[in-house]
mmCIF file of the N, C-alpha and C atoms, coordinates in Angstrom:
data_MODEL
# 
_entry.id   MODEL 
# 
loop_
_atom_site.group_PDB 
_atom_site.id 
_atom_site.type_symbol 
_atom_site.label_atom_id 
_atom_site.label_alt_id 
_atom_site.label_comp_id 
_atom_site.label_asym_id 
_atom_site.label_entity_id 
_atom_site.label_seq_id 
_atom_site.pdbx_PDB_ins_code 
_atom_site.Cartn_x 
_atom_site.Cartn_y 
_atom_site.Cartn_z 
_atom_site.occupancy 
_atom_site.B_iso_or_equiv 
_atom_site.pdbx_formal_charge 
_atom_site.auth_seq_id 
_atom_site.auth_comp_id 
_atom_site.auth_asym_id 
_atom_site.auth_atom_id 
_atom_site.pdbx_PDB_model_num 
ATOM 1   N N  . UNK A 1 1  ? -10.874 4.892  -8.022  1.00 0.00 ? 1  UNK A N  1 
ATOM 2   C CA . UNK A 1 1  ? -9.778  5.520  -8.731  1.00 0.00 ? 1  UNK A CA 1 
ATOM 3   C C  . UNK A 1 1  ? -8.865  4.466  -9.331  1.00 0.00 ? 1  UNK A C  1 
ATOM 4   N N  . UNK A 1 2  ? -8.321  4.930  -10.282 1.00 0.00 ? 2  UNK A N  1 
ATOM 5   C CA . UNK A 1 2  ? -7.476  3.943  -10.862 1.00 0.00 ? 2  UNK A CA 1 
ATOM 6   C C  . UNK A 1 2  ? -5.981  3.962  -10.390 1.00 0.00 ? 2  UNK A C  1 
ATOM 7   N N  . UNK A 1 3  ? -5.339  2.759  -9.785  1.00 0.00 ? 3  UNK A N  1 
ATOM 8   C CA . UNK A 1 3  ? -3.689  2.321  -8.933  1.00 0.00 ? 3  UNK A CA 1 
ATOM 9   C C  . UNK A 1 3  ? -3.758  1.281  -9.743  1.00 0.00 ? 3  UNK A C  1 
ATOM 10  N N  . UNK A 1 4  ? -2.889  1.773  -11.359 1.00 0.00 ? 4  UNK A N  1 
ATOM 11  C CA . UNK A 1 4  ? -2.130  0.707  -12.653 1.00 0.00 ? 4  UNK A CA 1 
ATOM 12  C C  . UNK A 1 4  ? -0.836  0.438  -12.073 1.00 0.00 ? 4  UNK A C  1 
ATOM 13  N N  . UNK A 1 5  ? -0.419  1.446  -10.869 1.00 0.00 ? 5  UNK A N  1 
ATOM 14  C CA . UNK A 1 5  ? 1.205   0.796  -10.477 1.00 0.00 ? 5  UNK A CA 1 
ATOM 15  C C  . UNK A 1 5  ? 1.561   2.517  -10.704 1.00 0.00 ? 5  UNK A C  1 
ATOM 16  N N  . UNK A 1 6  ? 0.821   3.389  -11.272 1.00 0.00 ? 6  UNK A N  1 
ATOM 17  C CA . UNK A 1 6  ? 1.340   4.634  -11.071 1.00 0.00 ? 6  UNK A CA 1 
ATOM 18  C C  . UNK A 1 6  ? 1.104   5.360  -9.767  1.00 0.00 ? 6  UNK A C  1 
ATOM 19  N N  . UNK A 1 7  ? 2.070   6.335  -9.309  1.00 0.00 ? 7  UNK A N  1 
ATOM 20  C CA . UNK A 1 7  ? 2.018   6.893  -8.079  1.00 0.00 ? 7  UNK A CA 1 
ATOM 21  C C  . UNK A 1 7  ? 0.863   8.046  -8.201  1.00 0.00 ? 7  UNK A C  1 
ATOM 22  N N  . UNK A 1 8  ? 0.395   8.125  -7.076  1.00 0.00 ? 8  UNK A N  1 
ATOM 23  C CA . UNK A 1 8  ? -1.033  9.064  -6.965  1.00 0.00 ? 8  UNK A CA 1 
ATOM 24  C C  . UNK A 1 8  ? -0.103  10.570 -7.146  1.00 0.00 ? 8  UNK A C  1 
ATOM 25  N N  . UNK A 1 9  ? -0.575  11.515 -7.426  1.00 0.00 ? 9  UNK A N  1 
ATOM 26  C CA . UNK A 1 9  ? 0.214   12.973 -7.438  1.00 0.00 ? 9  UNK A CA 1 
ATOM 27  C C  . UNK A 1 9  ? 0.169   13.196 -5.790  1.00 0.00 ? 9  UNK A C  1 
ATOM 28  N N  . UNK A 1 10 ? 1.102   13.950 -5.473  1.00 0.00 ? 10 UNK A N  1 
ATOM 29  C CA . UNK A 1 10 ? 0.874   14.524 -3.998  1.00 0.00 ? 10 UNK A CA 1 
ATOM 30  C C  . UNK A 1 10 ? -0.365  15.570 -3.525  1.00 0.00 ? 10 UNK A C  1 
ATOM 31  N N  . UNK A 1 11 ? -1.110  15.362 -3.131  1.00 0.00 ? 11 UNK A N  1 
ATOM 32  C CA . UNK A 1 11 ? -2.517  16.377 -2.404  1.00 0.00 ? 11 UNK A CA 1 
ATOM 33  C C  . UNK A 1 11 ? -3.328  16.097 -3.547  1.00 0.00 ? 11 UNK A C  1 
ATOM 34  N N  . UNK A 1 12 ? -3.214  15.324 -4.173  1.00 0.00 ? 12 UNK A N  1 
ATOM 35  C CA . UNK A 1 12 ? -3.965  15.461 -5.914  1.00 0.00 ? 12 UNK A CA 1 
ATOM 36  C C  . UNK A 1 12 ? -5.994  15.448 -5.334  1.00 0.00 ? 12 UNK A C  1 
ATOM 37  N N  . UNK A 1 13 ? -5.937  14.284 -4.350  1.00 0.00 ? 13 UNK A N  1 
ATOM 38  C CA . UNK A 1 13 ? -7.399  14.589 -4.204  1.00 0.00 ? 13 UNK A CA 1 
ATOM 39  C C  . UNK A 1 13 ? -7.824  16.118 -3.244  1.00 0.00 ? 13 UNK A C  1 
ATOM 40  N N  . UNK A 1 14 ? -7.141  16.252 -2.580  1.00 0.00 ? 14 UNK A N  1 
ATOM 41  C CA . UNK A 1 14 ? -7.816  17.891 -1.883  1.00 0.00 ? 14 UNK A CA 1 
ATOM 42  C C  . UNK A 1 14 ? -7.285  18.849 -2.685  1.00 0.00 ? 14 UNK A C  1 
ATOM 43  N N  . UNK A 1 15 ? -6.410  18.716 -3.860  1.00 0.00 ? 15 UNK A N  1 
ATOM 44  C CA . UNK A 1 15 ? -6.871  19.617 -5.078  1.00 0.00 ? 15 UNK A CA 1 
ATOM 45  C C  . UNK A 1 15 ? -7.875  19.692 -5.640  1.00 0.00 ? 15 UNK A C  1 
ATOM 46  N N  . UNK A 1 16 ? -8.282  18.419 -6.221  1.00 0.00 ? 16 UNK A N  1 
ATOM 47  C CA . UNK A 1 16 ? -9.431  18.386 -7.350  1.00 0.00 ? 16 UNK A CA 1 
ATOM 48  C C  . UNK A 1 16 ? -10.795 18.152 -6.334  1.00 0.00 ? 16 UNK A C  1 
ATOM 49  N N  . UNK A 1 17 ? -10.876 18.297 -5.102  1.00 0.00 ? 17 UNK A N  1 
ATOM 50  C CA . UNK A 1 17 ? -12.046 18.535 -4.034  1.00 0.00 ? 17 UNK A CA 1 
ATOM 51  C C  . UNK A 1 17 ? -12.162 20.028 -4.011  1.00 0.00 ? 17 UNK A C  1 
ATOM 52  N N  . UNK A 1 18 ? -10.959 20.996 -4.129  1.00 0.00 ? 18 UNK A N  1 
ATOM 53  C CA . UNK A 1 18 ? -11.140 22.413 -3.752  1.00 0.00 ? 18 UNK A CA 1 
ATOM 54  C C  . UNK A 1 18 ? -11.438 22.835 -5.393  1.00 0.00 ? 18 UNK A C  1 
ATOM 55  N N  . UNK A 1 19 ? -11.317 22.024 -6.807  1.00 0.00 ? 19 UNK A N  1 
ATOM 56  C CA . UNK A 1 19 ? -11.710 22.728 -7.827  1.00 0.00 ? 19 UNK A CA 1 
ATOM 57  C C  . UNK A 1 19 ? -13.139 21.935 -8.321  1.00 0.00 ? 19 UNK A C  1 
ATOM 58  N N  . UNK A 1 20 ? -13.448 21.165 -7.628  1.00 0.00 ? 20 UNK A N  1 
ATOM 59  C CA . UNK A 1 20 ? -14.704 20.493 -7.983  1.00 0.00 ? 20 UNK A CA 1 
ATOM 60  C C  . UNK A 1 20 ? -15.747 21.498 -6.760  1.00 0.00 ? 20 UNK A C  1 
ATOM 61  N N  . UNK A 1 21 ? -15.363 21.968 -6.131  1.00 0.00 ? 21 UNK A N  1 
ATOM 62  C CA . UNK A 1 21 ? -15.946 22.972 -5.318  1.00 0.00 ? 21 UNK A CA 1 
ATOM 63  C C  . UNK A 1 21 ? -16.289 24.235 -5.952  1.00 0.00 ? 21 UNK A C  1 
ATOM 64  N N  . UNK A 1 22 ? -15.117 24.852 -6.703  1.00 0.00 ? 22 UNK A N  1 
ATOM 65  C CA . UNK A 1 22 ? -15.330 25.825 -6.998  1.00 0.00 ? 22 UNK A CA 1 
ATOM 66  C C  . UNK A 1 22 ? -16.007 26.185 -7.949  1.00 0.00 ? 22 UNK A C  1 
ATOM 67  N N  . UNK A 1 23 ? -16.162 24.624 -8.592  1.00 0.00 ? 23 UNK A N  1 
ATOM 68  C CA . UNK A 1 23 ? -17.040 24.406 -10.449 1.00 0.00 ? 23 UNK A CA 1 
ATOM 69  C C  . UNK A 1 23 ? -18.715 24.271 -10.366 1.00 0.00 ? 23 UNK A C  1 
ATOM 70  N N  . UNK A 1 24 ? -18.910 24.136 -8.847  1.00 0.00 ? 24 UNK A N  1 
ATOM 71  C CA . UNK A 1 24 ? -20.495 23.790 -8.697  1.00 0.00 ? 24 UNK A CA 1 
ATOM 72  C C  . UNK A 1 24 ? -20.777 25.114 -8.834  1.00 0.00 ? 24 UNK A C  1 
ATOM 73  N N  . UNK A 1 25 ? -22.677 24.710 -9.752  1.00 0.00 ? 25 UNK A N  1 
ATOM 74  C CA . UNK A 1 25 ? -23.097 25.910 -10.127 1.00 0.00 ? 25 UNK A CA 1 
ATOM 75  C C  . UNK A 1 25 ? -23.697 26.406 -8.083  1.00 0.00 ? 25 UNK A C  1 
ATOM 76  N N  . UNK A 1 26 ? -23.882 25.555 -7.197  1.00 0.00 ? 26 UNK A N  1 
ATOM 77  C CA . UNK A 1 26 ? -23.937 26.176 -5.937  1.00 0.00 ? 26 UNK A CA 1 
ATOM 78  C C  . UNK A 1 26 ? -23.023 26.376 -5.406  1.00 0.00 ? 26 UNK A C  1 
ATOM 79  N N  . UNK A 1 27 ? -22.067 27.686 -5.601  1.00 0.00 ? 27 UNK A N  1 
ATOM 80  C CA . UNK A 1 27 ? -20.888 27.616 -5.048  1.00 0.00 ? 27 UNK A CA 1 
ATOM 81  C C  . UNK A 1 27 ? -20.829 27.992 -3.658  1.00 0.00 ? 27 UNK A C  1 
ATOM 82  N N  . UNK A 1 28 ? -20.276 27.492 -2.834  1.00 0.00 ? 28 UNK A N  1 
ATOM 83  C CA . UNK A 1 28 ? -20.368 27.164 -0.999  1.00 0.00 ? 28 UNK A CA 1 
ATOM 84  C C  . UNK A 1 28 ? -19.267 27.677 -0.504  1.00 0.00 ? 28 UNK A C  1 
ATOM 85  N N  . UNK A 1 29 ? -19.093 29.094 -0.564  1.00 0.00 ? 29 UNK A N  1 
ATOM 86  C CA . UNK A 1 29 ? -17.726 29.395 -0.002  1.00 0.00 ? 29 UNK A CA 1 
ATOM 87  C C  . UNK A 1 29 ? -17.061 29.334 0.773   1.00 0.00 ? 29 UNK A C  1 
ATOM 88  N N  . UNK A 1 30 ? -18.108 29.013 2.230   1.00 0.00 ? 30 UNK A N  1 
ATOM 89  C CA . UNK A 1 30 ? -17.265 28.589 3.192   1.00 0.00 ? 30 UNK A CA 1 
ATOM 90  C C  . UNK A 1 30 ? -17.061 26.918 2.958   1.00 0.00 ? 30 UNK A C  1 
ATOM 91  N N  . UNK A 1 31 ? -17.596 26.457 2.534   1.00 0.00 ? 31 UNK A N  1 
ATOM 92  C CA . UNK A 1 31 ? -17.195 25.115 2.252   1.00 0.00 ? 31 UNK A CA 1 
ATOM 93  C C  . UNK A 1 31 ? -15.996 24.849 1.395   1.00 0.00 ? 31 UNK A C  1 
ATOM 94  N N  . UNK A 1 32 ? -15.346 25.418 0.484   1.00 0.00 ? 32 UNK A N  1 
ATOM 95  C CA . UNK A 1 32 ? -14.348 25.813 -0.375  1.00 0.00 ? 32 UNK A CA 1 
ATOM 96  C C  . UNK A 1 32 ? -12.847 26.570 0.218   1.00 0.00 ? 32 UNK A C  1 
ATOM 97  N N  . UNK A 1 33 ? -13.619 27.366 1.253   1.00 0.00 ? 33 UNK A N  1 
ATOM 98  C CA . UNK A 1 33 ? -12.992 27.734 1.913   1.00 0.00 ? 33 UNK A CA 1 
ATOM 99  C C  . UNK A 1 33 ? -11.780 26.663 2.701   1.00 0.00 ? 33 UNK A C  1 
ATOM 100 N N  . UNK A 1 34 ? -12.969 25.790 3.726   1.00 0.00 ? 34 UNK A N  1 
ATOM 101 C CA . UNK A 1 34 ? -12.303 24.294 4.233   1.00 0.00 ? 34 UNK A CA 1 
ATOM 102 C C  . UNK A 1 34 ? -11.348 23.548 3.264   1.00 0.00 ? 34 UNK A C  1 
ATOM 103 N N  . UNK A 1 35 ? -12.143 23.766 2.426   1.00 0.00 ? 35 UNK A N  1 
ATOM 104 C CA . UNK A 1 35 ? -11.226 23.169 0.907   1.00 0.00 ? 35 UNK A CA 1 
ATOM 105 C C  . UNK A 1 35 ? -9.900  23.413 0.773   1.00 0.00 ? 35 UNK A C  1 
ATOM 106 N N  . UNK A 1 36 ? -9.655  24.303 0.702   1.00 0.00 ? 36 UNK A N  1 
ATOM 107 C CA . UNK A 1 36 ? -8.679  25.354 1.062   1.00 0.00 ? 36 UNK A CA 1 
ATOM 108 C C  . UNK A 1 36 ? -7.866  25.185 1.537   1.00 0.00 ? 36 UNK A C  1 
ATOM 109 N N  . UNK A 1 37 ? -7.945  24.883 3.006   1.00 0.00 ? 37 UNK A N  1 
ATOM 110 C CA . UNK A 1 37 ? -7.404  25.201 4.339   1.00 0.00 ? 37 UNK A CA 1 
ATOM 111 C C  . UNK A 1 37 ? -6.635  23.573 4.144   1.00 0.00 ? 37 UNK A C  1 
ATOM 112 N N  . UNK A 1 38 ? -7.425  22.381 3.923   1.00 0.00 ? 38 UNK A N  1 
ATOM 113 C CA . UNK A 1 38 ? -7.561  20.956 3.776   1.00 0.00 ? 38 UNK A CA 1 
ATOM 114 C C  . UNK A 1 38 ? -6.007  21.291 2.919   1.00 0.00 ? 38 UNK A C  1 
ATOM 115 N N  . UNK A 1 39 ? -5.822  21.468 1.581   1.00 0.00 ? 39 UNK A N  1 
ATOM 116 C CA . UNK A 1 39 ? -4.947  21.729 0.331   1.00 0.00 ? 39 UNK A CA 1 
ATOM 117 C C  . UNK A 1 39 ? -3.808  22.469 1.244   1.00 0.00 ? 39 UNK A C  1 
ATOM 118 N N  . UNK A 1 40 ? -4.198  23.468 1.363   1.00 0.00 ? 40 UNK A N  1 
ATOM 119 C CA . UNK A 1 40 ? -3.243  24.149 2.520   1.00 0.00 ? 40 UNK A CA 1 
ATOM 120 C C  . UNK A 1 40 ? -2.372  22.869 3.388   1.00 0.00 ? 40 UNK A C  1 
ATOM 121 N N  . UNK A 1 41 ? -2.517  22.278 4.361   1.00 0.00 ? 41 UNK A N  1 
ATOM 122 C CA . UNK A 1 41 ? -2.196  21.896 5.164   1.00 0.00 ? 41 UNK A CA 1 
ATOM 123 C C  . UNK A 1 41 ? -1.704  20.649 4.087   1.00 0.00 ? 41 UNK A C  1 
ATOM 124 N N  . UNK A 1 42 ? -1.876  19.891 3.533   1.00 0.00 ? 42 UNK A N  1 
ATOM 125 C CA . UNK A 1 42 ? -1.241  18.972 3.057   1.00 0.00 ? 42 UNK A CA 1 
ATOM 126 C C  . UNK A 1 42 ? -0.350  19.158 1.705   1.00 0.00 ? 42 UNK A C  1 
ATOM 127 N N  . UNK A 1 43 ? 0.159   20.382 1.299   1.00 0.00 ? 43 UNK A N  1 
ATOM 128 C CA . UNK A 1 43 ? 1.055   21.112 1.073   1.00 0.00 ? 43 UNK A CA 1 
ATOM 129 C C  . UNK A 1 43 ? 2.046   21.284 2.079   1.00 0.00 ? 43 UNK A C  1 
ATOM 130 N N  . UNK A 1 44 ? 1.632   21.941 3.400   1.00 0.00 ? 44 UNK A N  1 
ATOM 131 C CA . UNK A 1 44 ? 2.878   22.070 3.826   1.00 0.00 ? 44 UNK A CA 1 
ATOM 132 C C  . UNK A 1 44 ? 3.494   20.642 4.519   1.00 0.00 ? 44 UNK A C  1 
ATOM 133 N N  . UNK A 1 45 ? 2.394   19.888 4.609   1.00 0.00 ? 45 UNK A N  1 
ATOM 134 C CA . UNK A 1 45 ? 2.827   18.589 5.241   1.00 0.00 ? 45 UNK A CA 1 
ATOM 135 C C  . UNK A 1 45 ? 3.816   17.525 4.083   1.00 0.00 ? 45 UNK A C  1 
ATOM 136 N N  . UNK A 1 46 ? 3.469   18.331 3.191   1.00 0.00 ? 46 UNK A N  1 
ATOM 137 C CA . UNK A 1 46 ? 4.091   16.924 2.071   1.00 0.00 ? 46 UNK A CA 1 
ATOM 138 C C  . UNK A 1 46 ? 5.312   18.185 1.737   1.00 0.00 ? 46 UNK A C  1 
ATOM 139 N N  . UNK A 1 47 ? 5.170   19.127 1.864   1.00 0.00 ? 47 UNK A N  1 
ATOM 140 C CA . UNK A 1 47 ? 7.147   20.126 1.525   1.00 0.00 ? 47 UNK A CA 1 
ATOM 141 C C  . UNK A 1 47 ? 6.434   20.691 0.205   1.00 0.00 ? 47 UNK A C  1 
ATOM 142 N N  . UNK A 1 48 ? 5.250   20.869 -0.533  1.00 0.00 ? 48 UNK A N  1 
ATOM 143 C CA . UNK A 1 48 ? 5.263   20.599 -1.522  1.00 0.00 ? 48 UNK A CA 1 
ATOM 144 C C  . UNK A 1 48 ? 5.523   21.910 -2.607  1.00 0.00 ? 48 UNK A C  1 
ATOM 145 N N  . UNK A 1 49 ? 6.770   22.245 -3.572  1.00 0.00 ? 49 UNK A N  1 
ATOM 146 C CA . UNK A 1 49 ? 7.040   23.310 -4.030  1.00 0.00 ? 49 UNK A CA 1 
ATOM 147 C C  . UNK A 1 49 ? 6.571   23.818 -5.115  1.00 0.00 ? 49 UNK A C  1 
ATOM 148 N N  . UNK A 1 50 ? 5.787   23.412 -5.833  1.00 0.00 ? 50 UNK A N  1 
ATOM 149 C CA . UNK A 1 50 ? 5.363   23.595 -7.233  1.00 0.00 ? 50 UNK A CA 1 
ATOM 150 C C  . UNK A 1 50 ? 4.419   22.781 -7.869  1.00 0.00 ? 50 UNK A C  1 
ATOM 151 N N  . UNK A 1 51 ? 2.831   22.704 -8.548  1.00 0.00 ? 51 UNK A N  1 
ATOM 152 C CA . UNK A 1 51 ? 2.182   22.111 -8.806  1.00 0.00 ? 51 UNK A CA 1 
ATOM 153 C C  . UNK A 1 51 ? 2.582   21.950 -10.144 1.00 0.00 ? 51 UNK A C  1 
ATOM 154 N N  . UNK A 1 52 ? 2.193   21.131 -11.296 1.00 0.00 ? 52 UNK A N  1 
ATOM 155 C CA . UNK A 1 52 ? 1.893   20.776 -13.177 1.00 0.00 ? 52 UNK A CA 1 
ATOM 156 C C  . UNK A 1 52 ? 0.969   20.063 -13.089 1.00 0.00 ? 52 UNK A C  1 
ATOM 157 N N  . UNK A 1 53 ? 0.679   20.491 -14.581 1.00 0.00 ? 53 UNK A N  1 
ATOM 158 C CA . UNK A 1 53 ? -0.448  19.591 -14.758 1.00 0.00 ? 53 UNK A CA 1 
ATOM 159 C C  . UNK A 1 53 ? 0.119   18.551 -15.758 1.00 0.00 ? 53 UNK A C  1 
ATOM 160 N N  . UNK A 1 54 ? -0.597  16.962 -15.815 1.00 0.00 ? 54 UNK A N  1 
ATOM 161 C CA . UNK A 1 54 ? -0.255  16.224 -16.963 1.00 0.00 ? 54 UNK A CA 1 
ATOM 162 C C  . UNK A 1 54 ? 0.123   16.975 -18.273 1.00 0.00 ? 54 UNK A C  1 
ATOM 163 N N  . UNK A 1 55 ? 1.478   16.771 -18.510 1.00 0.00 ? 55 UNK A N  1 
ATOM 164 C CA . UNK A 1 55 ? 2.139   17.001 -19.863 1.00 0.00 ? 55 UNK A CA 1 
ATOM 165 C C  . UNK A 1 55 ? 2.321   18.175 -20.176 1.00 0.00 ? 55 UNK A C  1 
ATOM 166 N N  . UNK A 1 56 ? 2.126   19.132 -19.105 1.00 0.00 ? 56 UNK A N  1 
ATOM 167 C CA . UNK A 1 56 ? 2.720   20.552 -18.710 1.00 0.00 ? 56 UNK A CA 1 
ATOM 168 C C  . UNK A 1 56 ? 4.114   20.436 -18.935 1.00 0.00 ? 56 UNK A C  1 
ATOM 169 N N  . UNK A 1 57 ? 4.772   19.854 -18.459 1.00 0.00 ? 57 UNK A N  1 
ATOM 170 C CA . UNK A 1 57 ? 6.398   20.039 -18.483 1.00 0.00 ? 57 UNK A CA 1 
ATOM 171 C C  . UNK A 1 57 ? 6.926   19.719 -19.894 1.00 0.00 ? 57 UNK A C  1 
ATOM 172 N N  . UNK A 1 58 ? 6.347   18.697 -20.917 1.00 0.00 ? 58 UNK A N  1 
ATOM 173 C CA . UNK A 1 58 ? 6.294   18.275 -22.232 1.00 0.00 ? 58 UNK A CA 1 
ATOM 174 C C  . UNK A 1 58 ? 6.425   19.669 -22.963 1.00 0.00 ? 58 UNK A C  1 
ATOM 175 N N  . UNK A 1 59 ? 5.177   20.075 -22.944 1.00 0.00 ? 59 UNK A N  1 
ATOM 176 C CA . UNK A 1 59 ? 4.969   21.545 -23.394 1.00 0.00 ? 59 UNK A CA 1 
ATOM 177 C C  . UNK A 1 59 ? 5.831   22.791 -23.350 1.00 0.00 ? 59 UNK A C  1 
ATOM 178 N N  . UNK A 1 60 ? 6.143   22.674 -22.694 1.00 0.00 ? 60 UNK A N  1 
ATOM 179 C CA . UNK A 1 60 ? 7.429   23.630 -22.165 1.00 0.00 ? 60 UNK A CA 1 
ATOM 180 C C  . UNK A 1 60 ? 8.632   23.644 -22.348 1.00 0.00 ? 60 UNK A C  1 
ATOM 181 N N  . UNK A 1 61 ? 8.551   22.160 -22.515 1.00 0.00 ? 61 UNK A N  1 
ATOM 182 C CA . UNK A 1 61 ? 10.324  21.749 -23.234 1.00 0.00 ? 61 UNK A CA 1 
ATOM 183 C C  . UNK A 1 61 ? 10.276  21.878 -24.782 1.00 0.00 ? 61 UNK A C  1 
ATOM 184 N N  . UNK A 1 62 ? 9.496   21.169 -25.857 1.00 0.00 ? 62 UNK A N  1 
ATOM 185 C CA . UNK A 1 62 ? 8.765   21.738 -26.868 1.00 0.00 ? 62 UNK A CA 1 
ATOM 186 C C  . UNK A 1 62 ? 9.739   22.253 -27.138 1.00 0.00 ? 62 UNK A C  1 
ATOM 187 N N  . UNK A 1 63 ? 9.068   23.795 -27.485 1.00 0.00 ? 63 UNK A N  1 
ATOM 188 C CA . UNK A 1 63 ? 9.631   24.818 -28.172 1.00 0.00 ? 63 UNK A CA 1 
ATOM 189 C C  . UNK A 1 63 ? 11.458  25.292 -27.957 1.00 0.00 ? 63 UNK A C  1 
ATOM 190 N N  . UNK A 1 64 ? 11.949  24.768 -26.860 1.00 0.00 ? 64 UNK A N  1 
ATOM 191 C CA . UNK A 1 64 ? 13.544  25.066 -26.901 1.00 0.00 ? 64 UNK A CA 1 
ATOM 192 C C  . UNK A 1 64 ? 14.071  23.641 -27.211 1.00 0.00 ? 64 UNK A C  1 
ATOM 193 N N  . UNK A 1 65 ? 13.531  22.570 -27.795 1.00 0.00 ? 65 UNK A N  1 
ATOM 194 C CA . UNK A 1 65 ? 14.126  21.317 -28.439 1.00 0.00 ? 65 UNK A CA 1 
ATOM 195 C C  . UNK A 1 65 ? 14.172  21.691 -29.301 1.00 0.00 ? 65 UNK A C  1 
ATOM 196 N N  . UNK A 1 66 ? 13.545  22.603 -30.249 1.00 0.00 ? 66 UNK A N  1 
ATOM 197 C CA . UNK A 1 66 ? 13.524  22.510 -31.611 1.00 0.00 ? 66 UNK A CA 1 
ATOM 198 C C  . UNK A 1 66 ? 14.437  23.310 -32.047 1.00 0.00 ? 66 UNK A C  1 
ATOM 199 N N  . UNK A 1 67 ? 15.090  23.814 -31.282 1.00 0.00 ? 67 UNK A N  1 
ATOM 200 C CA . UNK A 1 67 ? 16.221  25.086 -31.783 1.00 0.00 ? 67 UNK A CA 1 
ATOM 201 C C  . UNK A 1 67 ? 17.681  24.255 -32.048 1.00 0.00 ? 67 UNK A C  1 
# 
């Protein structure tokens, strides 16, 4: 993975483990499930209140700058 000096997102890898799960054409539900549970728990361990995605928040501001 790439560490340029930017901070990793919080749970960012047992996110993209529970959607790289869900994208296989063998989808493993109880395995996804764990997935899950994994994301789960390091959510509540990190407080965590709200996910974005890169340049989500950009987007959103957008349209009420221009007024």
């Amino acid at each position: 993975m790439e560490e340029q000096g930017a901070a990793k997102p919080v749970c960012a890898e047992e996110a993209l483990n529970l959607l790289n799960c869900v994208a296989q054409s063998s989808y493993d539900q109880d395995k996804c499930l764990h997935l899950l549970n994994s994301l789960r728990d390091c959510v509540l361990a990190k407080k965590v209140k709200k996910f974005s995605l890169a340049g989500q928040e950009q987007q959103e501001t957008k349209p009420s700058s221009s007024n």
